[in-house]
N, C-alpha and C positions, 0 to 999 in steps of 0.2 A: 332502283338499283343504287343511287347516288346517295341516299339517305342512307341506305345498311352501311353503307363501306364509311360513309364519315362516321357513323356512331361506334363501329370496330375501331375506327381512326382514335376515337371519343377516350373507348374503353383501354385501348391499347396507349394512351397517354396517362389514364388512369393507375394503370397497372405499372407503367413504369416509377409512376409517382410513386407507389406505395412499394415498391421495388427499394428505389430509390432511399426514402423512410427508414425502410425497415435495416438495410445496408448502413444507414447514419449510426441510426439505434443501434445497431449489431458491434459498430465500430467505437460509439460510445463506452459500451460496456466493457469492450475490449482495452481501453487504453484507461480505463478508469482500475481495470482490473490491474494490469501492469505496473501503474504506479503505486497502488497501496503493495502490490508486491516486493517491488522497487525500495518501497518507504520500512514496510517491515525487514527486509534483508540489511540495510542501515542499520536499523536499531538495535537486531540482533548481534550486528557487527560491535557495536556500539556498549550492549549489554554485557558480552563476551569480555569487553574490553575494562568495560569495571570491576568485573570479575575477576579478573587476573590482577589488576593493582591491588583491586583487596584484599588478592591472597597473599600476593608478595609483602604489603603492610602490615597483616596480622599478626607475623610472629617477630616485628621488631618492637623495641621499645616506646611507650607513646612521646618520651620527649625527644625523642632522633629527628633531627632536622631532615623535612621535605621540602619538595617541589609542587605547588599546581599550575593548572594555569587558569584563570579567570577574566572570561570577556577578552582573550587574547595576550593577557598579560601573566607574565610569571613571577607568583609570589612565594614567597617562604612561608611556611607553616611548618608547626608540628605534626609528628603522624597522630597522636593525639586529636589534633584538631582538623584533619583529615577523612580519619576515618567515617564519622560520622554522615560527614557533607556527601561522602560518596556511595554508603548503605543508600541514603534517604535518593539519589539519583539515580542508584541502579534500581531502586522502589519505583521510582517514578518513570525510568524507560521500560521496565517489565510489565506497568501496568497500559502503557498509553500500546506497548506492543500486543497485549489481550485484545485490546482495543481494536485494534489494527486488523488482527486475525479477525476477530467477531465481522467487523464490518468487511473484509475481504469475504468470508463464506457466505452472509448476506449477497453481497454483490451477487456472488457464485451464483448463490440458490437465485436469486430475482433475475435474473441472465436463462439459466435453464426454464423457469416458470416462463421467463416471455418467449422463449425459443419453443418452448411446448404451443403454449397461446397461439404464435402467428405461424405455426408450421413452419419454425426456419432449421435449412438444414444446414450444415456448412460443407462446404464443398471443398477440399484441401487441392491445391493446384499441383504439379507436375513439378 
């Protein structure tokens, strides 16, 4: 009788462990999911943002004195020499944000695949 009930004892530490595990994992994905969420909503912000100075720039003159800011500091330029620097930047947050998206639906899908895998359900609380 003392044997059955330690190995239930056994099993039922077992189970918690893998409980336990699967809860990690479940919470892993969860906050990994968040932040690229997080990171994309940024850069959107961010993309939105260049978007707007470029339109406001395009229909002035290229030699009309502007403003950037660079590493913190605020230099004078032409919109001439402006524009450019800020096509090739809003190139380059539109493309890291594809980026972003790709590996957020990854995430997504690899989260549903192991959720199929270990039978996990979620259980939304009260």
């Amino acid at each position: 009788m003392q044997e059955s009930s330690s190995s239930s004892a056994a099993a039922g530490g077992i189970a918690s462990k893998k409980q336990a595990d699967l809860q990690a994992q479940y919470n892993s994905y969860k906050s990994t999911l968040q932040q690229l969420a997080q990171k994309i909503g940024e850069l959107e912000s961010e993309g939105d943002e260049h978007k707007l100075v470029l339109e406001t720039l395009q229909p002035l003159p290229g030699s009309r004195k502007c403003f950037r800011m660079i590493g913190g500091v605020l230099v004078e330029r032409t919109v001439a020499e402006v524009i450019p620097a800020l096509e090739t930047n809003a190139k380059g947050v539109e493309s890291v944000l594809q980026q972003l998206v790709k590996e957020y639906k990854k995430t997504e899908d690899d989260m549903k695949k192991w959720q199929t895998k270990n039978k996990v359900q979620v259980v939304q609380g009260p």
